[in-house]
C-alpha positions as CSV (number, residue, x, y, z in Angstrom):
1,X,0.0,0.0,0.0
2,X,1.7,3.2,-1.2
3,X,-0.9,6.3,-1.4
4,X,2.3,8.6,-2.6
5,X,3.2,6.3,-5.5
6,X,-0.6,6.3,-6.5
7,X,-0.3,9.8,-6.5
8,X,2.7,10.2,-8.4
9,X,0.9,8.0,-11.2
10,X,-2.1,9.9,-11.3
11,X,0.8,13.0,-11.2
12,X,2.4,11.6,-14.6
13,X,-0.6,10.9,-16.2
14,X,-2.6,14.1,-15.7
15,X,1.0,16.0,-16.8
16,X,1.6,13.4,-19.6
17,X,-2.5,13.3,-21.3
18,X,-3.9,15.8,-20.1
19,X,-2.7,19.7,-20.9
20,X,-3.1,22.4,-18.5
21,X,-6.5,23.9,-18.1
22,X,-6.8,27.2,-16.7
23,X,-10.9,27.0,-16.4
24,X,-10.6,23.6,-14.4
25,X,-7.8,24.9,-12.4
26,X,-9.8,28.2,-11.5
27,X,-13.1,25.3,-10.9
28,X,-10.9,24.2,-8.1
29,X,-9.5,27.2,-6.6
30,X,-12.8,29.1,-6.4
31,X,-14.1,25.7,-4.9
32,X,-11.6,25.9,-2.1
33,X,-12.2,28.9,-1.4
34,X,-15.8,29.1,-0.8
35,X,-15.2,25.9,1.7
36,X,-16.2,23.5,-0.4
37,X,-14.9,19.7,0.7
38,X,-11.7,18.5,-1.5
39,X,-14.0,15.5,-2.4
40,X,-14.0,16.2,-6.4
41,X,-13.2,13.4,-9.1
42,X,-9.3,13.5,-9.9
43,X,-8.6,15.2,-13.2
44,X,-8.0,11.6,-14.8
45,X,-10.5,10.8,-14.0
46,X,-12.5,13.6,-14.9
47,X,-11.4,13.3,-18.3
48,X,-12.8,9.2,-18.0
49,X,-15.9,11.0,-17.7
50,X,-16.1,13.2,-20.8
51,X,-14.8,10.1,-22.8
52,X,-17.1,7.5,-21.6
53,X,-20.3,10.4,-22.4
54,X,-18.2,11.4,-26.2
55,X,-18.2,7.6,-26.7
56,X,-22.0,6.2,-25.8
57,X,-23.1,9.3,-27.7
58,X,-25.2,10.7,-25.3
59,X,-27.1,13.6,-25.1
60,X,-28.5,13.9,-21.8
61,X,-26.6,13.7,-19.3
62,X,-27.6,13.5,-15.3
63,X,-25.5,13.7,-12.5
64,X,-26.2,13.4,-8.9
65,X,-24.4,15.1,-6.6
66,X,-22.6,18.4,-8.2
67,X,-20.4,20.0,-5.4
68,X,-18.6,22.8,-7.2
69,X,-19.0,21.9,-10.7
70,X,-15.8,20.2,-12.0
71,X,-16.9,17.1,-12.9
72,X,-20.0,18.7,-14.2
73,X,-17.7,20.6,-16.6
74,X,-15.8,17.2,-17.6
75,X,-19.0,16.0,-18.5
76,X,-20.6,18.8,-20.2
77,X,-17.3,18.5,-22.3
78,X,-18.4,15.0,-24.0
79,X,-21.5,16.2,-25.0
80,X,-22.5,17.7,-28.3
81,X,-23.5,21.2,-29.1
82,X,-26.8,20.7,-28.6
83,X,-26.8,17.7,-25.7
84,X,-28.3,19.3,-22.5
85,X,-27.3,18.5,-18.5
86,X,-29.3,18.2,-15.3
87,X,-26.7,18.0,-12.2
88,X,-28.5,17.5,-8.5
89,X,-27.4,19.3,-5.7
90,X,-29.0,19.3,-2.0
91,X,-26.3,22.6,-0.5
92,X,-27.7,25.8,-1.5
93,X,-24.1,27.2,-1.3
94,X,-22.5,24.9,-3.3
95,X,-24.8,25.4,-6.3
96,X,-23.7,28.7,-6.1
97,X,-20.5,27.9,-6.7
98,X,-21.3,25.4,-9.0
99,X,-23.2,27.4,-11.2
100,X,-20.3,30.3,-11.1
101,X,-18.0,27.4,-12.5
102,X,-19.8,26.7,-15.2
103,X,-20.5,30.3,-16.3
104,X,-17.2,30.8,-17.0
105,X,-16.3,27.5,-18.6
106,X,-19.5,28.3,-21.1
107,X,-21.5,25.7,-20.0
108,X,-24.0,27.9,-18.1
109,X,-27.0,27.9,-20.4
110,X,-26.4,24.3,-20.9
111,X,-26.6,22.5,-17.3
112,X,-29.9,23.4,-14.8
113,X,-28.3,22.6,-11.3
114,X,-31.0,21.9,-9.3
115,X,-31.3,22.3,-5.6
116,X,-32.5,20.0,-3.2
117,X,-32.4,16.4,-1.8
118,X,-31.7,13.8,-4.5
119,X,-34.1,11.6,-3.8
120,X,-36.8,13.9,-3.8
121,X,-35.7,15.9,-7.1
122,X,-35.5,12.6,-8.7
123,X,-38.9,11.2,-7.8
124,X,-40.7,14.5,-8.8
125,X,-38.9,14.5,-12.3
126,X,-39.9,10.6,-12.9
127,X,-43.8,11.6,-11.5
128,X,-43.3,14.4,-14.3
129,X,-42.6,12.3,-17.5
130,X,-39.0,13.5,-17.5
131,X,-37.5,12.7,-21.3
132,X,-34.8,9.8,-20.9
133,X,-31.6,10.4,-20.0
134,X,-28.6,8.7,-22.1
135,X,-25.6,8.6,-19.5
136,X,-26.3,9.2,-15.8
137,X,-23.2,9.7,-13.2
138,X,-23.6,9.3,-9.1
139,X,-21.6,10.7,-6.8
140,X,-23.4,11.9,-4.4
141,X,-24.4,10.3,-0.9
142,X,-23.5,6.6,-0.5
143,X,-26.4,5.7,1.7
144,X,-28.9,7.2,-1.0
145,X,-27.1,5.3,-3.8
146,X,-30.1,2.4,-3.9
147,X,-32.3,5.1,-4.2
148,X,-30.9,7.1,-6.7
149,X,-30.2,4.1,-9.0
150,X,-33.6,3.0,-8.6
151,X,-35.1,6.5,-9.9
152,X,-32.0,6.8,-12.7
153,X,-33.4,3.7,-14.4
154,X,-36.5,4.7,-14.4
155,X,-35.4,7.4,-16.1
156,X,-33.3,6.2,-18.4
157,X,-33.8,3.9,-21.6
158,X,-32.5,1.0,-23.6
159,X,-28.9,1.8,-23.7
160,X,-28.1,3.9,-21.2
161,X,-24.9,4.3,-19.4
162,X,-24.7,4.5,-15.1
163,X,-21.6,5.3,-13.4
164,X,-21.4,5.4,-9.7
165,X,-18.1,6.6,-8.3
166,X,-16.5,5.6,-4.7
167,X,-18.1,2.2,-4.5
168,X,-15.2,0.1,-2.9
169,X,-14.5,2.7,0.5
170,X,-11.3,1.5,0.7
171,X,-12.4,-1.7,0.8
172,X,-14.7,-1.6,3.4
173,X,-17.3,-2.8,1.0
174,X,-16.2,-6.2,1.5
175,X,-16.6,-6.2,5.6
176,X,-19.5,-7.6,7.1
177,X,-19.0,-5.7,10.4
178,X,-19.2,-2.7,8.8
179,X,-21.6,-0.1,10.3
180,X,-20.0,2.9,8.0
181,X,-23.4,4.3,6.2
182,X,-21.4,5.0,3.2
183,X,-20.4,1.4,3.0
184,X,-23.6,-0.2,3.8
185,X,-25.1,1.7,1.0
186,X,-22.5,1.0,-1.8
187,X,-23.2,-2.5,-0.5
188,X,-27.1,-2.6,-1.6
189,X,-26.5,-0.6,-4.5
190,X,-24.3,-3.2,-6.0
191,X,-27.0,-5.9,-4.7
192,X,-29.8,-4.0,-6.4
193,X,-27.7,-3.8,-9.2
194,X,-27.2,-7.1,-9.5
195,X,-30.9,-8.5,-8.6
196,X,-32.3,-5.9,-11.8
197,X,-33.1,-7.4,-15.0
198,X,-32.5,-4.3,-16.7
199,X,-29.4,-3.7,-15.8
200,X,-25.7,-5.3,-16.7
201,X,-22.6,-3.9,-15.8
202,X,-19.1,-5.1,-13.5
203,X,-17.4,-2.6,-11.2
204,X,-13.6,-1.7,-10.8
205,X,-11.4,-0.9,-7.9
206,X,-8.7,1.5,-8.3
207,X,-6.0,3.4,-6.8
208,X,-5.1,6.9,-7.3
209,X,-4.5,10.5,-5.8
210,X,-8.0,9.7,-4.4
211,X,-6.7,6.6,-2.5
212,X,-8.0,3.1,-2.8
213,X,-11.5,3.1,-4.4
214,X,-13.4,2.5,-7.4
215,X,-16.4,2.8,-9.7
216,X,-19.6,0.5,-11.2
217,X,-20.5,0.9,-14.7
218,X,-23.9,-0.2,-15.9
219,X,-25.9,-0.2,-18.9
220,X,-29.7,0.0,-19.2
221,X,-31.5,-3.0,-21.1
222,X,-34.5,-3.7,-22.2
């Protein structure tokens, strides 16, 4: 186990793939100045984000859970001219932020950030006949992950993509003691993943700047 060699990777990577981004960079600062927890994807895997949206082609994207807006900006990066973003947060101050950020990357008249519990938002927009989304990305609370994949497929379609970040809690996930709310939810997301028809996916652990964690990818059948 060697957090500062992970970082270093991530470190070579970002410098080696991914050129310097003044908008992102001013995302974070602005973000750590208002207060704002240091809990962002890593810029790696920010960028995993705009390429997994770029390559399923979507044009809708939802995310839940929107903190100061930078992966919201990755995202809004993979979509087309014309693709449109909803992004879910329940802090009234950290929408403000948010929606700062993505004024000045351009992506302001593009992504609605909407305020409020998750869960709620989410069952009010499926009770309204909300259009499909094609890619949906969680990161948000862990104990409200059942929840919030059981209202993203409802309103998605055939086809769509689910990612949910920070699903192995340093592997936690895998302890049966366990009375950490953030693992016990990751734990029956990935059980109501698996017990849903409709859905197929795997999940990945991983180790990076952001420790020892990982991701579940999904896909929306019929």
């Amino acid at each position: 186990m060697d957090p500062e060699l992970w970082t270093a990777v991530d470190d070579h990577i970002v410098a080696t793939l991914l050129p310097a981004d003044d908008v992102l960079d001013a995302t974070l600062a602005d973000s750590t100045a208002a207060g704002l927890p240091e809990i962002q994807v890593a810029a790696n895997q920010g960028k995993l984000l705009e390429l997994l949206v770029r390559m399923s082609g979507a044009r809708r994207v939802l995310e839940v859970g929107t903190l100061g807006g930078y992966s919201t900006i990755w995202l809004a990066r993979g979509l087309p001219a014309d693709g449109t973003l909803v992004t879910l947060e329940v802090q009234l101050r950290h929408a403000g932020v948010a929606r700062a950020n993505l004024d000045r990357a351009g992506f302001g008249n593009r992504v609605d950030v909407r305020v409020g519990p998750a869960a709620d938002t989410l069952a009010s927009m499926v009770a309204e006949g909300t259009e499909p989304f094609d890619f949906v990305f969680l990161d948000a609370d862990k104990g409200g992950y059942p929840t919030y994949l059981a209202r993203a497929v409802e309103l998605s379609r055939p086809g769509t993509v689910i990612v949910a970040d920070n699903v192995v809690r340093g592997g936690a996930l895998v302890d049966p003691d366990t009375t950490d709310p953030n693992a016990l939810g990751v734990q029956r997301f990935l059980a109501a993943a698996a017990a849903d028809p409709r859905l197929d996916g795997t999940a990945v652990q991983t180790v990076g700047s952001k420790g020892h964690d990982g991701f579940a990818l999904l896909v929306v059948g019929d």
